[in-house]
C-alpha positions in Angstrom: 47.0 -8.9 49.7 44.4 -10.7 47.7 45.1 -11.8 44.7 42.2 -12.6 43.3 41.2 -9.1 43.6 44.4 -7.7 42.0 43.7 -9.5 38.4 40.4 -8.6 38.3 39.7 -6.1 36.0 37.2 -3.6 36.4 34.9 -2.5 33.3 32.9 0.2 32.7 29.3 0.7 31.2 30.0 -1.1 27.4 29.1 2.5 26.0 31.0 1.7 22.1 28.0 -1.3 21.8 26.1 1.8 21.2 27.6 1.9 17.3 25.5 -1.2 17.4 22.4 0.9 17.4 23.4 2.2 14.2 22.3 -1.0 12.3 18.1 -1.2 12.0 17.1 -4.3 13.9 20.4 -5.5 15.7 20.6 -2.2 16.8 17.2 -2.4 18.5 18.0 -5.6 20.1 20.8 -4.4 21.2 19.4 -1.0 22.4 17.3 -3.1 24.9 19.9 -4.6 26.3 21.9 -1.7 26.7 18.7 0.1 28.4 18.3 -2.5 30.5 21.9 -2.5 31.4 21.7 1.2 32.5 19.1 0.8 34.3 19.6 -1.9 36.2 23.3 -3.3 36.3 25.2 -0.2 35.8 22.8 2.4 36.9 24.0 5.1 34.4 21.6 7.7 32.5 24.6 7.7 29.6 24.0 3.9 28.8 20.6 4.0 29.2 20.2 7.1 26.9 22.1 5.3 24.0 20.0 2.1 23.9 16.9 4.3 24.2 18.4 6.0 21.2 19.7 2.8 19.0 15.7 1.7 20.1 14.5 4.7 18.6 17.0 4.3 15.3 15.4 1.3 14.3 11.7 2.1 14.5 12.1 5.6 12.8 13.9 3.4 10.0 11.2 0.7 10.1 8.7 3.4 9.6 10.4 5.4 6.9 10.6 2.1 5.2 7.2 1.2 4.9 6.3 4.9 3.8 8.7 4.7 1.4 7.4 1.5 0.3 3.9 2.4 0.6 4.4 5.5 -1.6 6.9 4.5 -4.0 6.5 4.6 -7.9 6.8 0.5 -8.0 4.2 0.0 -5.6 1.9 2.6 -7.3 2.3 1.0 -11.1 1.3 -2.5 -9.7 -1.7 -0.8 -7.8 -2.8 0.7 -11.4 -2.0 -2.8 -12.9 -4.2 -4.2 -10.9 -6.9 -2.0 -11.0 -6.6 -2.1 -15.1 -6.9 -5.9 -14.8 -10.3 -5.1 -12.5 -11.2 -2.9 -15.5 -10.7 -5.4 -18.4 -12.2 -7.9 -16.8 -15.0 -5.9 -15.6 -16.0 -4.3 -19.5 -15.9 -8.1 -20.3 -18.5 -8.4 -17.5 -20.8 -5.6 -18.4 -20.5 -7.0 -22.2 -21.9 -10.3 -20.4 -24.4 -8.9 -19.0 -25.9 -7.1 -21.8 -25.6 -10.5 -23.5 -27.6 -12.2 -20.7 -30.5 -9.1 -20.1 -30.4 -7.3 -23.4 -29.6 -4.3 -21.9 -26.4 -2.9 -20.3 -26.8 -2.3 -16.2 -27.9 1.2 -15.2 -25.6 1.0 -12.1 -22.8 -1.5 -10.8 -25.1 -2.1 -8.1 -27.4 -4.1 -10.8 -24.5 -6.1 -11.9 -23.7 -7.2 -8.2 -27.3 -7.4 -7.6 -27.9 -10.4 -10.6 -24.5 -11.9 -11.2 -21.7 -13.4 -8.9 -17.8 -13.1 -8.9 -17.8 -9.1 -10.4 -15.3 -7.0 -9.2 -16.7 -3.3 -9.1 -14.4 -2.0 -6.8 -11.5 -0.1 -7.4 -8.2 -0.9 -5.4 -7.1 2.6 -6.1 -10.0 4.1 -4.4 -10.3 1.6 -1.2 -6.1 2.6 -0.7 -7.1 6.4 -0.6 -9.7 6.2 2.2 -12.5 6.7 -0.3 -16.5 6.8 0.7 -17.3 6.0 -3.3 -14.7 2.7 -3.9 -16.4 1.7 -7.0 -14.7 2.2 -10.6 -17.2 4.7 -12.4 -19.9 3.8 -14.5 -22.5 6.0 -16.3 -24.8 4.1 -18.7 -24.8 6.8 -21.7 -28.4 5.6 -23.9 -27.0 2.7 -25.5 -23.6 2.6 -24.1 -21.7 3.1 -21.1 -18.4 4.9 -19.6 -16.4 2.7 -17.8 -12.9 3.8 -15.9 -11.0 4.5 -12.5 -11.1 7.5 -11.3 -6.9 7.2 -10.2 -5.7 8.4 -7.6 -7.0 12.0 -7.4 -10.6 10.7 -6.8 -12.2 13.0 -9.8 -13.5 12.0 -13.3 -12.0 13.3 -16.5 -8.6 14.0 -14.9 -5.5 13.1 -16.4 -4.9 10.3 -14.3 -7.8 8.1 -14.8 -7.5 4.4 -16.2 -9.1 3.4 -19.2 -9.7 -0.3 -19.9 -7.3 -1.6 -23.0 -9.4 -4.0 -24.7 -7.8 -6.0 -28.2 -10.7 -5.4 -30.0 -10.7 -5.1 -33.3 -14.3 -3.9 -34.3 -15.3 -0.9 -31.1 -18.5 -0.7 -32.6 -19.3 -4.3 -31.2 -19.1 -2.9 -27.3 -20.8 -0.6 -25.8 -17.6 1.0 -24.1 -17.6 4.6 -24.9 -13.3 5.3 -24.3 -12.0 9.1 -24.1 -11.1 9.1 -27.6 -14.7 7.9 -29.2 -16.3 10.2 -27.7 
């Protein structure tokens, strides 16, 4: 009798590594090896099917995550911050310009047309897949309306962004604002 063949144990397919694939990332790692391991050293469909599975775990959480993130609340406040920086900035630029032609631009397209650096685009608008990416501007005689049209796309809706300018004195801009109208 041999044995070296009597204290050898035999093990099966490591089928409780499969809890593993619970866990996002270390369960994809180790879903891989398990596939592989059912496919090639063990040849069983069981072992195979859970690391396909703990494979599967981790991207469904990977993208659930990034919708999540895309779409959460956080993420959309700092996209409006940063499109009500754009705007700020951007009345300051139209104020300039006026300054440096006497008159305010007809279209954005003038302002990118004779000065550098403006930002007309609106980050809201480029994130939603929009044709028109450009904040909205209509020269009104003398003045002009300036604001993002939010996430809905469409003027005059309650989600547009105004700019917040700390002025003290409106009648020294030509911003026309919701409420001055």
């Amino acid at each position: 009798m041999n044995n070296n063949s009597n204290n050898q144990k035999t093990y099966g397919p490591p089928y409780l590594l499969g809890l593993l694939g619970l866990i996002p990332i270390v369960g994809g790692c180790v879903g891989v090896g398990l596939l592989l391991y059912g496919l090639i050293r063990y040849k069983d469909k069981w072992l195979s099917i859970i690391g396909a599975v703990s494979i599967l775990i981790t991207i469904v959480y990977h993208f659930a995550f990034l919708y999540q993130n895309e779409y959460s609340l956080k993420h959309k406040k700092i996209i409006e911050h940063i499109s009500q920086k754009d705007l700020n900035q951007l009345v300051k630029d139209v104020e300039f310009f006026k300054l440096q032609y006497g008159k305010y631009p007809d279209s954005l397209d003038e302002m990118l047309t004779k000065q550098y650096g403006v930002i007309v685009t609106d980050i809201i608008q480029i994130l939603q897949k929009r044709s028109n990416i450009d904040f909205y501007y209509q020269k009104v005689g003398e003045k002009y309306m300036l604001f993002s049209l939010g996430e809905d796309g469409l003027p005059n809706t309650k989600d547009d962004i105004y700019p917040k300018m700390a002025i003290s004195d409106s009648t020294k801009i030509g911003l026309i604002l919701p409420n001055n109208k």
